[in-house]
ROGU-389939 format. One record per residue (C-alpha): residue in one letter; x, y, z; residue number from 1. Coordinates in steps of 0.2 Angstrom, whole numbers, padded with zeros to 4 digits. Each point is the difference from the previous one (the first is absolute). Layout:
BEGIN
+---------+-------+-------+-------+-----+
: residuo :    c1 :    c2 :    c3 : num :
+---------+-------+-------+-------+-----+
:       A :     X :     Y :     Z : NUM :
...
+---------+-------+-------+-------+-----+
***
This chain:
BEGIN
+---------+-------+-------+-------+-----+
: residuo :    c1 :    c2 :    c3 : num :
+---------+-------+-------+-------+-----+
:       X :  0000 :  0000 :  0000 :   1 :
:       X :  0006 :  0016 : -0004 :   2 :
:       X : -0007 :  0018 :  0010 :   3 :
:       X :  0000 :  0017 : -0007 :   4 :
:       X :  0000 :  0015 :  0010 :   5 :
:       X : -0008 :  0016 : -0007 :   6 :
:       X : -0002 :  0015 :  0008 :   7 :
:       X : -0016 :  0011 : -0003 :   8 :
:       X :  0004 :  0016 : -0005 :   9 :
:       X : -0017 :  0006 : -0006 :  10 :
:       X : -0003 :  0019 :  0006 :  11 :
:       X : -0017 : -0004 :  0007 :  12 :
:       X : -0010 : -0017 :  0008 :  13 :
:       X : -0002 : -0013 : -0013 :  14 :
:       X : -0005 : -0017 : -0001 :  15 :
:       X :  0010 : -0013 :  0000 :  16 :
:       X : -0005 : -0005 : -0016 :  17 :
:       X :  0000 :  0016 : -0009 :  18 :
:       X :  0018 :  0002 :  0005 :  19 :
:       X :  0007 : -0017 : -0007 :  20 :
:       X : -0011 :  0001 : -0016 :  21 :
:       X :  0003 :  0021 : -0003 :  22 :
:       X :  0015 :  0002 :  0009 :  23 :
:       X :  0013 : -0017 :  0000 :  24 :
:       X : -0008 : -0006 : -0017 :  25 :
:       X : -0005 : -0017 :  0008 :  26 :
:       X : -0010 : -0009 : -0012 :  27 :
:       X : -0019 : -0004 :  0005 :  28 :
:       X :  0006 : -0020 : -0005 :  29 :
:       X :  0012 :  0003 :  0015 :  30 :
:       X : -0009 :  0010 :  0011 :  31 :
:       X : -0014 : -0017 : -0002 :  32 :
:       X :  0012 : -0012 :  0006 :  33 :
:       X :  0007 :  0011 :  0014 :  34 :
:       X : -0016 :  0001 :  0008 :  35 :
:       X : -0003 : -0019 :  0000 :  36 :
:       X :  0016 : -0004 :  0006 :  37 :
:       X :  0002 : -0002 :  0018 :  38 :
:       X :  0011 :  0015 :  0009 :  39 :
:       X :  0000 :  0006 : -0022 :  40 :
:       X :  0000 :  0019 :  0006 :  41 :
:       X :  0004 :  0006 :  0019 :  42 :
:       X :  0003 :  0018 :  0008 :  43 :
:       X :  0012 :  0001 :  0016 :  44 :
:       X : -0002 : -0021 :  0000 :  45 :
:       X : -0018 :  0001 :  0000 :  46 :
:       X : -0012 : -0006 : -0015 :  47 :
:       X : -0007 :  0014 : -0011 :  48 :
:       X : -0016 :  0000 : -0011 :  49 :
:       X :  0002 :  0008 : -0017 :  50 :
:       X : -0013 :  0012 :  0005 :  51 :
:       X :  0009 :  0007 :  0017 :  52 :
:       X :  0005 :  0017 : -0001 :  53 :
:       X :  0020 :  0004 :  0001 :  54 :
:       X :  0009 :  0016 :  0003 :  55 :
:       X :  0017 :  0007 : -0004 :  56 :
:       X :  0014 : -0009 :  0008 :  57 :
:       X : -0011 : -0018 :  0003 :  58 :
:       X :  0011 : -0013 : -0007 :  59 :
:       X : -0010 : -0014 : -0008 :  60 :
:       X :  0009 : -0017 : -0003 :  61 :
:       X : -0004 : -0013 : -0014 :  62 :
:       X :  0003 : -0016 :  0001 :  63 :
:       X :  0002 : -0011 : -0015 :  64 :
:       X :  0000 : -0015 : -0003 :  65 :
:       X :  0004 : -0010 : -0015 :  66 :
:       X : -0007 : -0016 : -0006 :  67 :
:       X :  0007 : -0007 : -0017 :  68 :
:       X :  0019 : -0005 : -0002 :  69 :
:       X :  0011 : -0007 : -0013 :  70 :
:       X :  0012 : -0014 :  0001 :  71 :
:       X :  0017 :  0009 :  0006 :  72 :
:       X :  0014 : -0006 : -0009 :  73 :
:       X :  0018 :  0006 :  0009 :  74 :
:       X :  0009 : -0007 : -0013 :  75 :
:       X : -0001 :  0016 : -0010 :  76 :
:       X :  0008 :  0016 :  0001 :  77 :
:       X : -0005 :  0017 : -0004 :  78 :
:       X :  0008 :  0016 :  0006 :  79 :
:       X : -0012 :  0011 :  0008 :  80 :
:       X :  0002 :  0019 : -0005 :  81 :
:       X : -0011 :  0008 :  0012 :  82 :
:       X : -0009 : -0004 :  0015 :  83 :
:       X : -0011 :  0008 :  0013 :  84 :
:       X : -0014 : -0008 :  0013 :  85 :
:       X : -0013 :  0004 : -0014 :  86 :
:       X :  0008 : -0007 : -0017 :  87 :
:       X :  0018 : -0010 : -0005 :  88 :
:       X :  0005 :  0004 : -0019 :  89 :
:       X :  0009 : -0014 : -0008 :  90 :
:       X :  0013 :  0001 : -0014 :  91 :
:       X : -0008 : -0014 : -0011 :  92 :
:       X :  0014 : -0011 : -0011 :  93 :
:       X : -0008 : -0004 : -0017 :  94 :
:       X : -0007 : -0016 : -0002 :  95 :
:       X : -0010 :  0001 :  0018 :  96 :
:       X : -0020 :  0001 : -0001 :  97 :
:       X : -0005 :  0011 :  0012 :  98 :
:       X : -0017 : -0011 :  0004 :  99 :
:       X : -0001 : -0020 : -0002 : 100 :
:       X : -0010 : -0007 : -0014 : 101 :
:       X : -0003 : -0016 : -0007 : 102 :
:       X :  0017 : -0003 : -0006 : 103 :
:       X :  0009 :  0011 :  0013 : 104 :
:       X : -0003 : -0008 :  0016 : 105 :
:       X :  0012 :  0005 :  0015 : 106 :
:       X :  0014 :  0009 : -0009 : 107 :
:       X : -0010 :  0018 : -0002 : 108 :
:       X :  0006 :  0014 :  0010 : 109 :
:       X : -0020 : -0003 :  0011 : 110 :
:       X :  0013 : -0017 :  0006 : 111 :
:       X :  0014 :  0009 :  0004 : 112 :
:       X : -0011 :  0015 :  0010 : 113 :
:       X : -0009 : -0013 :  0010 : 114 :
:       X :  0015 : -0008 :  0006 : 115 :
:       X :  0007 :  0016 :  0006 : 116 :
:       X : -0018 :  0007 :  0009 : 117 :
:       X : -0009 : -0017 :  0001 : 118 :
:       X : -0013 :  0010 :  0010 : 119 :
:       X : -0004 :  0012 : -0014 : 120 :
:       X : -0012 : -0002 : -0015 : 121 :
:       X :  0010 :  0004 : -0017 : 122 :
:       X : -0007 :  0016 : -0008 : 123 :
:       X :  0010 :  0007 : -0016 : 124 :
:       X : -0002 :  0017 : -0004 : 125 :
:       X :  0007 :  0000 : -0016 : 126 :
:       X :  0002 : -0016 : -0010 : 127 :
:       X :  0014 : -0002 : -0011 : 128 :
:       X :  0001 : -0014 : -0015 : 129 :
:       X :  0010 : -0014 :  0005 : 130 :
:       X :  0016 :  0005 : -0013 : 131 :
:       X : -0002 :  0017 :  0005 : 132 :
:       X :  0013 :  0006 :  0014 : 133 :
:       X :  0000 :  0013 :  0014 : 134 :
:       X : -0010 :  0007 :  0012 : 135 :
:       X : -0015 : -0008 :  0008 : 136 :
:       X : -0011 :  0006 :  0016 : 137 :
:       X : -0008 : -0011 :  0012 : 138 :
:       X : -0012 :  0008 :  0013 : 139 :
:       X :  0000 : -0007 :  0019 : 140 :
:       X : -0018 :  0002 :  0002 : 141 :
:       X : -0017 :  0004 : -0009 : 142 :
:       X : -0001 :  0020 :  0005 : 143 :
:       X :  0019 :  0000 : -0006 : 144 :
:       X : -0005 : -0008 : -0017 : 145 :
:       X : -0017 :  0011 : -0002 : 146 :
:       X :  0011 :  0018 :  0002 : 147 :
:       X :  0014 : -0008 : -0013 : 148 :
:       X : -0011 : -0007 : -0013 : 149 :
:       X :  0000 :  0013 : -0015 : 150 :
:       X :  0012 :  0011 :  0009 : 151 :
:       X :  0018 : -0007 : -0005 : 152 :
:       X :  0009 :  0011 : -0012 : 153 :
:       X :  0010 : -0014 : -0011 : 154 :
:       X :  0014 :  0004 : -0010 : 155 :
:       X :  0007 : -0015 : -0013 : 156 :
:       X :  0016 : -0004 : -0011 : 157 :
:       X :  0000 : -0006 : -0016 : 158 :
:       X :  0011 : -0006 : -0014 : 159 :
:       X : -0010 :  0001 : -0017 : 160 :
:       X :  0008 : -0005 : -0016 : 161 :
:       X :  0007 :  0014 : -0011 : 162 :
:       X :  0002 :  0020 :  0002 : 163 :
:       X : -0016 :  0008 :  0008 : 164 :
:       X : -0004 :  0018 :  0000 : 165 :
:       X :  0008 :  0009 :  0015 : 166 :
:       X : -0018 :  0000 :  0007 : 167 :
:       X : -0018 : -0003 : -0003 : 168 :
:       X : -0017 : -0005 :  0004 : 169 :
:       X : -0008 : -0016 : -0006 : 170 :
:       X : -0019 :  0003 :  0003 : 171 :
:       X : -0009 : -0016 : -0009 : 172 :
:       X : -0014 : -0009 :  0005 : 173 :
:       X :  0004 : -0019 :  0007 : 174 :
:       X : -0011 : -0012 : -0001 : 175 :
:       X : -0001 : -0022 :  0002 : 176 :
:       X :  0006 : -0009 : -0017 : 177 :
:       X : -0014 : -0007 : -0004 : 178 :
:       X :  0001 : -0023 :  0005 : 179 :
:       X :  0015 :  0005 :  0009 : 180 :
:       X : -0001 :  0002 :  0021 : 181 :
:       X :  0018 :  0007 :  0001 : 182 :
:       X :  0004 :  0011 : -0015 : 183 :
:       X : -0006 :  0019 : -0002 : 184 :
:       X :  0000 :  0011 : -0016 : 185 :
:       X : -0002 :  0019 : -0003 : 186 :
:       X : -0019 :  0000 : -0007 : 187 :
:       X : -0012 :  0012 : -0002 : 188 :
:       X : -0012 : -0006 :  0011 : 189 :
:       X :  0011 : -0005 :  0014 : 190 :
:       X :  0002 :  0011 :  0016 : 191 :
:       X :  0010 :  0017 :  0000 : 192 :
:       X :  0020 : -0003 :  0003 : 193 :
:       X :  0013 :  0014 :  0000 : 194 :
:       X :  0018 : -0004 :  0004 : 195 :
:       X :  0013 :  0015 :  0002 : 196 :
:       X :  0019 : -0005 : -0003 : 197 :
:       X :  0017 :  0009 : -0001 : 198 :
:       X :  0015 : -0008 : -0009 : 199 :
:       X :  0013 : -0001 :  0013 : 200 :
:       X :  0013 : -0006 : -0014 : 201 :
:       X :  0004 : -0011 : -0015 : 202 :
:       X :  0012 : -0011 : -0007 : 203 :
:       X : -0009 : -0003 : -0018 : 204 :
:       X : -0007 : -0015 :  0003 : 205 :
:       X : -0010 :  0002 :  0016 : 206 :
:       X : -0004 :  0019 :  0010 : 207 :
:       X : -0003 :  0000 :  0018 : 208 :
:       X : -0017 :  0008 :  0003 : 209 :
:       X : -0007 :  0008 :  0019 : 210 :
:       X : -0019 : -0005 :  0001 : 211 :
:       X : -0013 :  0009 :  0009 : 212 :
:       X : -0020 : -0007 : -0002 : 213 :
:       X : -0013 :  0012 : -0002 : 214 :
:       X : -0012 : -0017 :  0000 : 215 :
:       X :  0004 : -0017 :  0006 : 216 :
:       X : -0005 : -0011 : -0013 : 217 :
:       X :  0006 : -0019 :  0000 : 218 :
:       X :  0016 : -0002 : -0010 : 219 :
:       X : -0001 :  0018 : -0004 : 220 :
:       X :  0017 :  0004 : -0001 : 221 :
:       X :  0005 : -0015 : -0010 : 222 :
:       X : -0015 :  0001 : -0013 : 223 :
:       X :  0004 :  0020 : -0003 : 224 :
:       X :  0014 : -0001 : -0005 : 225 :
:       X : -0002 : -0015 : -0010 : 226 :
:       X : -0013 :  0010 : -0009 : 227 :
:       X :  0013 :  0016 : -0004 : 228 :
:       X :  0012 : -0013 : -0010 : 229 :
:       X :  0012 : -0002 :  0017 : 230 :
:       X : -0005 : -0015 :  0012 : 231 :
:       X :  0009 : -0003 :  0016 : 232 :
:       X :  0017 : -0013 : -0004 : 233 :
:       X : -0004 : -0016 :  0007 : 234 :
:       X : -0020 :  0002 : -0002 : 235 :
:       X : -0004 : -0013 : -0013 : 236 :
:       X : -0017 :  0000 :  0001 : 237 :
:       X : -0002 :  0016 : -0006 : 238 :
:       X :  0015 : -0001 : -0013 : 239 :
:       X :  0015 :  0003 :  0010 : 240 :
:       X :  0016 : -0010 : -0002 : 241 :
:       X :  0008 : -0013 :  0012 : 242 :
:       X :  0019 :  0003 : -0007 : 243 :
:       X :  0005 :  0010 :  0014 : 244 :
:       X : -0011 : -0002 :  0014 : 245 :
:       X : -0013 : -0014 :  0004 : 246 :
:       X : -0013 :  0010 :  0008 : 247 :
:       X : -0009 :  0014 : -0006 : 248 :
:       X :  0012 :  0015 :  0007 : 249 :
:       X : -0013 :  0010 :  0013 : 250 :
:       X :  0003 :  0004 :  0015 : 251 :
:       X : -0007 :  0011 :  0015 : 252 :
:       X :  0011 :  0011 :  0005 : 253 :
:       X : -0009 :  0011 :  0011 : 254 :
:       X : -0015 :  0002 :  0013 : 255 :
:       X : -0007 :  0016 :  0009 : 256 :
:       X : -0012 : -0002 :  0011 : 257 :
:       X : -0007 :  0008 :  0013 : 258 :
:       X :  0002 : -0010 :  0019 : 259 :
:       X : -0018 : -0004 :  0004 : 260 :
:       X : -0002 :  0005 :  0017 : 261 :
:       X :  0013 :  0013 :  0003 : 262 :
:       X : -0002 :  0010 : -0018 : 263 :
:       X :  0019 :  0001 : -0002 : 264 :
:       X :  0005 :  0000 : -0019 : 265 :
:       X :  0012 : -0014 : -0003 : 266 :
:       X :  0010 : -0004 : -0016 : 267 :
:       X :  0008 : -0017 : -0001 : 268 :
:       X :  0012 : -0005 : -0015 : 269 :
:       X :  0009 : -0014 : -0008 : 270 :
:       X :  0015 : -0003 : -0011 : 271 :
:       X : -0001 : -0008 : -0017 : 272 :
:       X :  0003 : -0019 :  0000 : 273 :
:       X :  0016 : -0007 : -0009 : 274 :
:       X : -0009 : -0007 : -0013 : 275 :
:       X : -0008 :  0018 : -0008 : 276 :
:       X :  0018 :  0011 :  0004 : 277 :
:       X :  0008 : -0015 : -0012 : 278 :
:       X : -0009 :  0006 : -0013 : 279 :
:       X :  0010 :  0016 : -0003 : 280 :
:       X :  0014 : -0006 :  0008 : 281 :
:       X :  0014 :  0006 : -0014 : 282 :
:       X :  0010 : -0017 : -0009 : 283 :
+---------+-------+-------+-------+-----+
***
């Protein structure tokens, strides 16, 4: 079980409810289970009703519990960037999923979470690809993961194949390949997408491009520049080459975020991998 203090800061008397829900952003889906839980919400150790009345200075603690855990898995090893009581980013390798699936069962970055905090449910903020590198936040608690989601300003790397432009914006509609579940296409039916990049340099036959979403399509990155003649190296499935790099070359490279309970801005970064800086590594 995990407890959250909060101090009520509203000018005037308030109930308790309008001060999670307006003030703290608890979700009503939260607020729900708190109530039902036994000892969910107390005041000075002492239970509180959701339509008590609190003041200034009261300090209201949440107690949360979790109830669904992943297999942990020690075996594996990824370096935490970041971490806090509220969230713990991770610096994915590529080749991890981040969540198990059918053919991913117990080496997915949820394993390696729950063997470090066997009494926490895994919540990803952001989901990276599983060949997709870098930063990847995990929220501690429900209210953590509520104030995060939507909020993370994420910054990519990519190598693409030939020169591009010293910047742009690609802003193309993506939409589901029609009979396929995994591939996306730029059609004009498809939902608005709008990717802004600088070229951080070239060598000819790939550029370095910085990424910044406007929207969060899936493989929007990837199918953007696949559709302005430059796919990511690596990225076969969307016409990339394997001959220098077997993954497509995308990686996260920065989060900003604001910390859920305290409001402090926080930037966390992370170095290109080995296998993207070889590709304009000089013979």
């Amino acid at each position: 079980m995990k407890q959250i203090e909060l101090t009520v800061d509203a000018e005037v008397p308030i109930t308790l409810e309008k001060f999670l829900l307006g003030k703290k952003g608890v979700s009503r889906r939260l607020l729900t289970k708190l109530k039902r839980q036994e000892g969910g919400m107390t005041r000075d150790g002492k239970l509180i009703r959701s339509i008590d009345t609190v003041q200034r200075g009261d300090v209201i603690v949440l107690s949360l519990e979790d109830d669904s855990f992943l297999d942990p898995n020690g075996s594996l090893n990824v370096p935490i960037a970041f971490e806090n009581d509220s969230l713990v980013v991770f610096n994915k390798p590529n080749g991890m999923p981040v969540h198990p699936s059918i053919r991913h069962q117990g080496d997915t970055l949820g394993n390696y979470f729950a063997h470090l905090y066997p009494q926490l449910t895994f919540r990803s903020v952001n989901r990276l690809d599983r060949d997709t590198s870098g930063l990847c936040i995990i929220a501690k608690d429900a209210h953590a993961a509520k104030l995060l989601q939507g909020c993370c300003q994420k910054v990519y790397y990519a190598a693409v194949h030939g020169t591009i432009p010293e910047s742009g914006t690609i802003d193309a509609p993506i939409a589901r390949e029609r009979e396929s579940i995994i591939l996306r296409c730029v059609r004009e039916d498809g939902q608005r997408a709008v990717t802004h990049y600088k070229r951080l340099m070239t060598n000819g036959r790939y550029s370095l491009a910085e990424i910044h979403l406007e929207t969060g399509r899936t493989h929007q990155i990837r199918v953007h520049f696949a559709h302005i003649g430059a796919p990511l190296a690596g990225d076969d499935l969307y016409g990339g080459l394997r001959d220098d790099i077997s993954r497509q070359a995308l990686h996260c490279g920065q989060l900003s975020f604001r910390e859920p309970l305290t409001g402090e801005p926080i930037t966390v970064s992370s170095e290109l991998p080995e296998d993207i800086k070889a590709l304009f590594k000089e013979d």
